[in-house]
C-alpha positions as CSV (number, residue, x, y, z in Angstrom):
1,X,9.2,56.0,25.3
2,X,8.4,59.9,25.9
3,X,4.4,60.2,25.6
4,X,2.9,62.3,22.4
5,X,1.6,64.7,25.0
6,X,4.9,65.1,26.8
7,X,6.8,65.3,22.8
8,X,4.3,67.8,21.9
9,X,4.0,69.8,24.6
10,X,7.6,71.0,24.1
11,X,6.5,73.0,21.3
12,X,4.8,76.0,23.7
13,X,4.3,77.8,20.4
14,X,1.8,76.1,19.0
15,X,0.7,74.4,22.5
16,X,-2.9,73.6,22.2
17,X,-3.0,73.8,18.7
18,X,0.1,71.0,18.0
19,X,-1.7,68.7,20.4
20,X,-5.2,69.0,18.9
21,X,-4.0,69.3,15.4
22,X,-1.8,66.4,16.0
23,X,-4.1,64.1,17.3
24,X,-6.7,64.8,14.7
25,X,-4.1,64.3,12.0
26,X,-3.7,60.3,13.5
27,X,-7.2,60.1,13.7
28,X,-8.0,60.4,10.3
29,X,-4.7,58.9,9.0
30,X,-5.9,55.9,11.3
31,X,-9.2,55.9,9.3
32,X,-8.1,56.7,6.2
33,X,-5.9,54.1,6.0
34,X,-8.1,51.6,7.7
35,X,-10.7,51.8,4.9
36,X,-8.2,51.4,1.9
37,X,-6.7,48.2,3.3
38,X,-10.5,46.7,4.0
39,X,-11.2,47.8,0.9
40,X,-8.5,46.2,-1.3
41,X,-9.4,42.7,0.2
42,X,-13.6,43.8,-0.6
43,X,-12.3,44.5,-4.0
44,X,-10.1,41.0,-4.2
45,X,-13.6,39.7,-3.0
46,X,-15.1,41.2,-5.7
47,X,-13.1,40.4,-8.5
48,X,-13.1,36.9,-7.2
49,X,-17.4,37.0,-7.4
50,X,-16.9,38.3,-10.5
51,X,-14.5,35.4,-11.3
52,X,-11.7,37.5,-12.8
53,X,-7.9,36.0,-13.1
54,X,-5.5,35.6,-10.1
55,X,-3.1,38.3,-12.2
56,X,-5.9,40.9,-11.5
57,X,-5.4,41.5,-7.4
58,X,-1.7,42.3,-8.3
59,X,-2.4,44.4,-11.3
60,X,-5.4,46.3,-9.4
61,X,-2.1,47.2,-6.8
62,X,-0.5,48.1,-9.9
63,X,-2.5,50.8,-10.9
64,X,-3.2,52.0,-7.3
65,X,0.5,52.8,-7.0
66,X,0.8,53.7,-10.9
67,X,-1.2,57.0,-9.8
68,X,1.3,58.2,-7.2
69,X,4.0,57.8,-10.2
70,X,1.6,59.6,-12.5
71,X,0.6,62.6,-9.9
72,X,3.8,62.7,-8.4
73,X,4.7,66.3,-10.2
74,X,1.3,67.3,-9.2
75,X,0.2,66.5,-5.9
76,X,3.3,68.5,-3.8
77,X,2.5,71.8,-4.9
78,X,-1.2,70.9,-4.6
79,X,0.1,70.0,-1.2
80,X,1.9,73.6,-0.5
81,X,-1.0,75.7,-2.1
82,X,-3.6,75.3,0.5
83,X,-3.8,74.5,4.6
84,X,-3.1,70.7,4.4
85,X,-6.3,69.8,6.4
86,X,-8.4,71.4,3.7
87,X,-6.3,69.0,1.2
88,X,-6.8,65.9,3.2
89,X,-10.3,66.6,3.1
90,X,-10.4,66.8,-0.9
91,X,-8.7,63.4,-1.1
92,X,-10.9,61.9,0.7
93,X,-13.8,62.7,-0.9
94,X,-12.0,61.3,-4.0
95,X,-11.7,58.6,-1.9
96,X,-14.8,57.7,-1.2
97,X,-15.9,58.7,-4.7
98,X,-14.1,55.6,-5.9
99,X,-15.5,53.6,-3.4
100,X,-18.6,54.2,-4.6
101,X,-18.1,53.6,-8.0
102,X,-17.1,50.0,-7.2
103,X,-19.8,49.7,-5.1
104,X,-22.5,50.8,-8.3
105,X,-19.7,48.3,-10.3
106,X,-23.3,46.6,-12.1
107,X,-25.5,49.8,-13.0
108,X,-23.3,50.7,-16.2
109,X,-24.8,47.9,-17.8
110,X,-21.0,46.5,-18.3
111,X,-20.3,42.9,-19.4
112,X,-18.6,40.6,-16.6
113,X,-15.0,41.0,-18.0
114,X,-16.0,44.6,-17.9
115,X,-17.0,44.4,-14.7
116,X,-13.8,43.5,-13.1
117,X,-12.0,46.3,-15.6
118,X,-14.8,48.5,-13.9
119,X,-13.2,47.5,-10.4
120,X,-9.3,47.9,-10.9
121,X,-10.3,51.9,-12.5
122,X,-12.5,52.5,-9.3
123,X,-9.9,50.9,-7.0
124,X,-7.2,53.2,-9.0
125,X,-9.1,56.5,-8.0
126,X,-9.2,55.7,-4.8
127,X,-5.3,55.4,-5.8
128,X,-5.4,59.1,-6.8
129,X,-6.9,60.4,-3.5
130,X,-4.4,58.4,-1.7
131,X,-1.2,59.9,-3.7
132,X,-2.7,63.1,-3.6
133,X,-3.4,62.9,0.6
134,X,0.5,61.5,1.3
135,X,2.4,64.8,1.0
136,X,-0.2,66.5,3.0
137,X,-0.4,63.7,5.8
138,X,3.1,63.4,6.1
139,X,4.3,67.1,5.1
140,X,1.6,68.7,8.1
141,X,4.1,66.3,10.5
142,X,7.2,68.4,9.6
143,X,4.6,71.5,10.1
144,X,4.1,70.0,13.6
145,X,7.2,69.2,15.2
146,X,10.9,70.3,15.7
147,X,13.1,67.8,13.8
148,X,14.9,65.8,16.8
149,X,11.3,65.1,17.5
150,X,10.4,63.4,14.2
151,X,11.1,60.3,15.1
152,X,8.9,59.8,17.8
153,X,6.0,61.5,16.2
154,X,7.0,59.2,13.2
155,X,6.7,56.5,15.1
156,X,3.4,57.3,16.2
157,X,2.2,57.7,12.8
158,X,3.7,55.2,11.4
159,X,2.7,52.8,14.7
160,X,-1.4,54.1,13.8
161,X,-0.9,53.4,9.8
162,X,0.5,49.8,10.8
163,X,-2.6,49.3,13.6
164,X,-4.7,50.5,10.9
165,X,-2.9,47.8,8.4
166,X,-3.7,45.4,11.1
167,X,-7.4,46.4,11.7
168,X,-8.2,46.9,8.0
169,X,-7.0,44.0,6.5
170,X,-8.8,42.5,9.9
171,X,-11.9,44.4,9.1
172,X,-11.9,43.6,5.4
173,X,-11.8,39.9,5.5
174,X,-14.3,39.5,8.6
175,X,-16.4,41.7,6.2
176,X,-16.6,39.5,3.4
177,X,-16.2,36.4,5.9
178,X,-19.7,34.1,5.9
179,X,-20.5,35.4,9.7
180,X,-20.7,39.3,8.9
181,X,-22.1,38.8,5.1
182,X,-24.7,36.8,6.0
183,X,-25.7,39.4,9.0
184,X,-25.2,42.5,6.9
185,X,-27.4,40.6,3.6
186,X,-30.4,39.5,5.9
187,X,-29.9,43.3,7.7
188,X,-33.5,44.7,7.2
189,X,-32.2,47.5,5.6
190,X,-28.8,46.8,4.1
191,X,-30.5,44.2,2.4
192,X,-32.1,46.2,-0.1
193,X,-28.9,47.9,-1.3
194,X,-26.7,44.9,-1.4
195,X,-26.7,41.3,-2.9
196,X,-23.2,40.0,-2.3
197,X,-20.7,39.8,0.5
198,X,-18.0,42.1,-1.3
199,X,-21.0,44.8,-1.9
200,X,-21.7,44.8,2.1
201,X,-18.2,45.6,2.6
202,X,-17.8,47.8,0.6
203,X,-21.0,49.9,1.4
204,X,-19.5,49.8,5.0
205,X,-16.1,50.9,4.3
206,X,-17.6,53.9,2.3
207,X,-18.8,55.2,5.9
208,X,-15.1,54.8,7.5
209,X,-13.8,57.0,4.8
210,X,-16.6,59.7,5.7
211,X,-15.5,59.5,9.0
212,X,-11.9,60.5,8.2
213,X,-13.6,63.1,5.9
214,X,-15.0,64.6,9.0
215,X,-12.0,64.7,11.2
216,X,-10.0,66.2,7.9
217,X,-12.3,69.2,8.6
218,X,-11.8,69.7,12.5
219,X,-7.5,69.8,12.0
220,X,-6.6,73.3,12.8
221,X,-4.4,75.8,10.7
222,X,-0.3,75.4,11.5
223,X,-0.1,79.3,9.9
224,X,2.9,77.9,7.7
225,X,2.7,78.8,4.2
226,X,5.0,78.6,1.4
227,X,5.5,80.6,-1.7
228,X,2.9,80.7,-4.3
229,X,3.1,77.3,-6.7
230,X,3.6,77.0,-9.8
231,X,0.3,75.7,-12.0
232,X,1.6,75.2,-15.5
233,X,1.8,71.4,-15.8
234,X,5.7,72.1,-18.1
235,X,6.6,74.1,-15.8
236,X,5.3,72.0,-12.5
237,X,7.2,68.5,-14.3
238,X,10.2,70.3,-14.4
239,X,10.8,71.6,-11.4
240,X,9.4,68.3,-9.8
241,X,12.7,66.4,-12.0
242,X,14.7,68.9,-10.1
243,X,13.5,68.2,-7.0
244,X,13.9,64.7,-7.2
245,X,17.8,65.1,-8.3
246,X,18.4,67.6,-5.5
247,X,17.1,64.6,-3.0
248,X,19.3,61.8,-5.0
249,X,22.5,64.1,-5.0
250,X,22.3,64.7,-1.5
251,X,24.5,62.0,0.0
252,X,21.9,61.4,3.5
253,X,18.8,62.1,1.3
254,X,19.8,59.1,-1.4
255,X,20.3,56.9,1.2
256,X,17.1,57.3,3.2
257,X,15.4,57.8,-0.1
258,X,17.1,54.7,-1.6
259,X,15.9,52.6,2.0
260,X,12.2,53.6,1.8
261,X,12.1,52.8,-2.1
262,X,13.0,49.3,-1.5
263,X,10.8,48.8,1.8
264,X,7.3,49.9,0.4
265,X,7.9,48.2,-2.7
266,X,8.9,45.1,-1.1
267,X,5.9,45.7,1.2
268,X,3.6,46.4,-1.2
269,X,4.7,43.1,-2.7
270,X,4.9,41.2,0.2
271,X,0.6,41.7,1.2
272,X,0.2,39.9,-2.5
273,X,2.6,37.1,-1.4
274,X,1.3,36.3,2.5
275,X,-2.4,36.3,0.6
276,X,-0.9,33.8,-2.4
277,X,0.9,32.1,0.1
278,X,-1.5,31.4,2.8
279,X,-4.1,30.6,-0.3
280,X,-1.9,28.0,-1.6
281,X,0.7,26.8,0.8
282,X,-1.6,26.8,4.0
283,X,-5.0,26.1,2.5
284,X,-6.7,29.4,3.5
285,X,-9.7,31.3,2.3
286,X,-9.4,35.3,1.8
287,X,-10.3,36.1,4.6
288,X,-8.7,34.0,6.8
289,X,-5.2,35.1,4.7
290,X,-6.0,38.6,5.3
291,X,-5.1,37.9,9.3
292,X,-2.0,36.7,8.0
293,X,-1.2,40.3,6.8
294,X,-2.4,41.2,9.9
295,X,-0.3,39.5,11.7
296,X,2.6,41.2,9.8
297,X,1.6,44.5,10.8
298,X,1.2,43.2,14.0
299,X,5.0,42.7,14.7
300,X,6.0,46.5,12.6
301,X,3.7,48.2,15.5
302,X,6.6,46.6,17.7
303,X,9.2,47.6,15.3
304,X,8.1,50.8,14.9
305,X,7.3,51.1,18.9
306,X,11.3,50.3,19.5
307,X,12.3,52.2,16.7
308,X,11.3,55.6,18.9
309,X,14.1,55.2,20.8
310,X,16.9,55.4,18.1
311,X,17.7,59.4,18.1
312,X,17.8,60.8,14.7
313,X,21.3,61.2,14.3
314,X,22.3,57.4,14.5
315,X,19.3,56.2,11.7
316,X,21.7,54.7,9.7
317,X,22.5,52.1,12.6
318,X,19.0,50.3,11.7
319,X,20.1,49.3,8.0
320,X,21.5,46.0,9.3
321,X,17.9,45.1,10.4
322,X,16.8,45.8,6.5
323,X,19.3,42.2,5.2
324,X,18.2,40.6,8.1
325,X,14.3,41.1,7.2
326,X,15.1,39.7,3.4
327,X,16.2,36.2,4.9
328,X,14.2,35.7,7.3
329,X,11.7,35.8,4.5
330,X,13.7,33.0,3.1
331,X,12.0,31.0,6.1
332,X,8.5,31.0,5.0
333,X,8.1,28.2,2.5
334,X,9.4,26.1,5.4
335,X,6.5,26.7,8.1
336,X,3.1,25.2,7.8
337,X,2.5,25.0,11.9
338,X,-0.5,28.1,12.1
339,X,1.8,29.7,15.5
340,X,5.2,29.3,13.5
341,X,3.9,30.6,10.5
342,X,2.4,33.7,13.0
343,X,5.6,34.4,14.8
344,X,8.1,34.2,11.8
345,X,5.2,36.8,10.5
346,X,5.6,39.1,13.6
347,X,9.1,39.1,13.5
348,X,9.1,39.8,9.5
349,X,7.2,42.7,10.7
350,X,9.6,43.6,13.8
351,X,12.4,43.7,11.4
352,X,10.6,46.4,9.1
353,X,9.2,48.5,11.4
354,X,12.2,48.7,13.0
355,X,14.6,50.1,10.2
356,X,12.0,51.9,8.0
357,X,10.5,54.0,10.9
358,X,14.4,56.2,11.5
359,X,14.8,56.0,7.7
360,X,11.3,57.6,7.4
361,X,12.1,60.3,9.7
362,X,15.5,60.7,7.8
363,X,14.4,61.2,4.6
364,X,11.5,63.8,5.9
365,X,14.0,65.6,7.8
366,X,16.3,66.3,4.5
367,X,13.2,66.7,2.3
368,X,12.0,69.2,4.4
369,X,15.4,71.1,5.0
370,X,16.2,70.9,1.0
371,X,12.7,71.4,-0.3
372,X,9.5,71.5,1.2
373,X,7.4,69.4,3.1
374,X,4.6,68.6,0.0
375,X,7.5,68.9,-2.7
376,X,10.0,66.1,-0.5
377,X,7.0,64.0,0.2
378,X,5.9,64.1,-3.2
379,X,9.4,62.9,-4.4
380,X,9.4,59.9,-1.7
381,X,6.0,58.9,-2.8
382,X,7.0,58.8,-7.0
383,X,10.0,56.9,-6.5
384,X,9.1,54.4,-3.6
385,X,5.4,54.1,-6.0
386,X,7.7,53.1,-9.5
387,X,9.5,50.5,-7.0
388,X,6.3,49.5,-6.3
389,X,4.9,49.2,-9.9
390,X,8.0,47.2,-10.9
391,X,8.0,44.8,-8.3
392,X,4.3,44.1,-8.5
393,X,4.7,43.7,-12.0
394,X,7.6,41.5,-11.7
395,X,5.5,39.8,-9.5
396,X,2.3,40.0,-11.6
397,X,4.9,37.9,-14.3
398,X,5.8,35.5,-12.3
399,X,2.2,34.5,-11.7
400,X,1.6,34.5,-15.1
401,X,4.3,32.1,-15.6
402,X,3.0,29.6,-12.9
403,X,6.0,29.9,-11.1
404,X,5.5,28.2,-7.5
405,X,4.6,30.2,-4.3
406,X,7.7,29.6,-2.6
407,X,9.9,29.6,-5.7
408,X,8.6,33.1,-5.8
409,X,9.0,33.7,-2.2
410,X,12.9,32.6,-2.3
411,X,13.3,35.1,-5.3
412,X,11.9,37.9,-3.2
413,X,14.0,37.5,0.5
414,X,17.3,37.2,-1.7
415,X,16.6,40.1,-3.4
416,X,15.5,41.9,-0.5
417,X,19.0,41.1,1.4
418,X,21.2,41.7,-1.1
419,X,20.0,45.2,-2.5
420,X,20.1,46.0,1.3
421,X,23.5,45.0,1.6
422,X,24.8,47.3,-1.3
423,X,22.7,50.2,0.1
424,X,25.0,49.7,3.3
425,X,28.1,49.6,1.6
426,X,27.4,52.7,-0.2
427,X,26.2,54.4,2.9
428,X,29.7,53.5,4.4
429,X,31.5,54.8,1.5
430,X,29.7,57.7,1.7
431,X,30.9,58.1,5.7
432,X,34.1,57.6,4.8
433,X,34.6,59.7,2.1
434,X,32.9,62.7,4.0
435,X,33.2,62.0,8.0
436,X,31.4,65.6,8.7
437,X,28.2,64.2,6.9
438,X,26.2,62.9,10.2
439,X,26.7,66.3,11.7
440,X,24.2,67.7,8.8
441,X,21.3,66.0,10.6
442,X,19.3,67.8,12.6
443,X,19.8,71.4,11.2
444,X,17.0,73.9,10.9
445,X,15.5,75.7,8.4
446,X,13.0,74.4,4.9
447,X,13.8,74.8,1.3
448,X,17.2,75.8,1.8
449,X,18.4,74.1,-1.6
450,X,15.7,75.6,-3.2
């Protein structure tokens, strides 16, 4: 694989500027998204200090994606209106705003039932900076590079988000694990601000998120601008509908649109099951459970690695790797050995990484082409965030309903394979039916179906 100096040093227009920008864009991603997955296993911690029910964790997911459905008319033009390191910036102090709110979770004088409620809103504003900090994240990337180069610096991206996966959910559990709580509660001066393990952690992952704060504000410029956005909220939810039917009409855009939907609501889905699972099935504590996540986004880092190589034009190729994925998941309630249950988890991971990382750089490729960079973003994020809130909540039912781990587990792989399956008929059909279709990817130009 090319290097991300040699990729972005191809670009001798922007030349210093790319590769600076650039790098401090995957620096704060990095960060960014290291402190929300520590923090959702702090606030699992916390919830479970706080002794509120299993259905909780899920539903505190729930609402964390339920924003990005909520804002998803919103947050694009937000996106558009201003230079996209300024609006990472903004969303990360929102960020860190609702870190701190969980954090002072016992000064509202709040019963404990309240409590908990107190959590899940704080964990869903951190929810809010998230939605609103994807389209910039993501659209600055199109801003970046020339579209046969997406893929690569998609998979570097995506490769840093997964490592970051990795080393939160890492980070998270070791923080609330009985080595680092009981070093950070007898710390001389954390002592006095904390009391409980899932307070230390998060008081610590506040500090992360300041970090990426800080790097927000050193990423330069890119000098692209779009036309003035619309700020009438009627106005901004209608032409937000039209966006998204422009991306579902267009025969490569519904495809790549309809691949990501499924993959981040099955991912999102899949974090609660390996936790669940490992709790359950294998015996583990939370934070031993959270290295099973981990370990899953170990194996996408590899995915996503191998994934660089596949050019742009032949990203459909990967959505074989997509059924595959859904029954190999069929394998889990069938492991119990701790280094089978960690490869069949890397590979699980491989397979992912693998087909979402071209289908990624699809979808922003026709986004940005058709629409915008904030505006196609925005519509990836609303409708792979409703897959999300159904399949959590179908999840969140099950629970409810007592339903078995692995009963669950069985429901989710088959699912998984079979909706991929019909996604690659109707890609064929599509192929067929218009044979001068992969020959559309790769053109230049942004909001061309505007």
């Amino acid at each position: 694989m090319k290097s991300l100096k040699a990729i972005l040093s191809r670009n001798r227009t922007w030349g210093f500027l790319v590769t600076r920008g650039f790098y401090l864009v995957m620096a704060a991603q990095a960060l960014s998204s290291l402190a929300d997955n520590a923090l959702f296993i702090a606030a699992i911690a916390l919830l479970q200090e706080l002794h509120g029910p299993d259905w909780m964790a899920p539903m505190m997911k729930w609402w964390f994606a339920a924003t990005y459905v909520l804002l998803a008319a919103f947050v694009g033009a937000f996106s558009d209106a201003f230079p996209k390191g300024r609006v990472m910036f903004i969303t990360n102090a929102i960020k860190i705003l609702g870190c701190l709110i969980m954090f002072w979770y016992g000064i509202f004088g709040l019963s404990e039932a309240g409590q908990t409620y107190l959590v899940v809103a704080a964990f869903a504003l951190v929810g809010v900076g998230a939605a609103a900090y994807s389209p910039a994240k993501y659209g600055i990337v199109t801003e970046m590079l020339q579209p046969t180069d997406l893929v690569k610096g998609n998979s570097w991206i995506e490769g840093l988000t997964v490592t970051s996966i990795i080393l939160g959910t890492v980070l998270g559990g070791f923080l609330i694990s009985p080595i680092a709580s009981d070093f950070l509660l007898n710390h001389q001066t954390l002592s006095r601000y904390v009391q409980t393990p899932a307070e230390a952690a998060i008081l610590c992952i506040a500090f992360i998120y300041a970090a990426a704060a800080a790097c927000n504000l050193l990423i330069p410029a890119t000098g692209i601008q779009y036309p003035k956005q619309h700020t009438n909220p009627i106005r901004l939810i209608r032409s937000f509908a039209g966006y998204v039917r422009i991306l579902w009409r267009d025969r490569l855009g519904q495809i790549s649109l309809a691949v990501t939907t499924l993959f981040w609501g099955a991912g999102a889905t899949l974090q609660l099951i390996v936790i669940e699972w490992g709790r359950s099935h294998l015996g583990y504590r939370l934070d031993q459970a959270s290295i099973l996540m981990g370990v899953t986004a170990f194996g996408t880092i590899f995915g996503a690695v191998f994934a660089s190589r596949v050019p742009l034009r032949k990203a459909l190729s990967v959505l074989p790797m997509g059924v595959f994925m859904g029954l190999i998941v069929l394998v889990m309630p069938l492991v119990s050995n701790q280094w089978e249950v960690y490869s069949l988890l890397l590979l699980i991971g491989g397979l992912s990484g693998y087909f979402v990382v071209p289908m990624n750089a699809l979808l922003q490729h026709r986004g940005h082409l058709l629409l915008s960079a904030g505006h196609s973003i925005a519509v990836q994020n609303f409708n792979e965030q409703l897959n999300i809130l159904l399949m959590l909540g179908t999840y969140t039912l099950m629970l409810s309903l007592d339903l078995p781990i692995n009963t669950i587990i069985v429901i989710f792989g088959v699912l998984v394979a079979v909706l991929m399956f019909l996604i690659i008929m109707f890609s064929r059909r599509n192929i067929k039916k218009h044979p001068g279709l992969l020959d559309e990817i790769g053109k230049q130009g942004h909001g061309t179906a505007l």
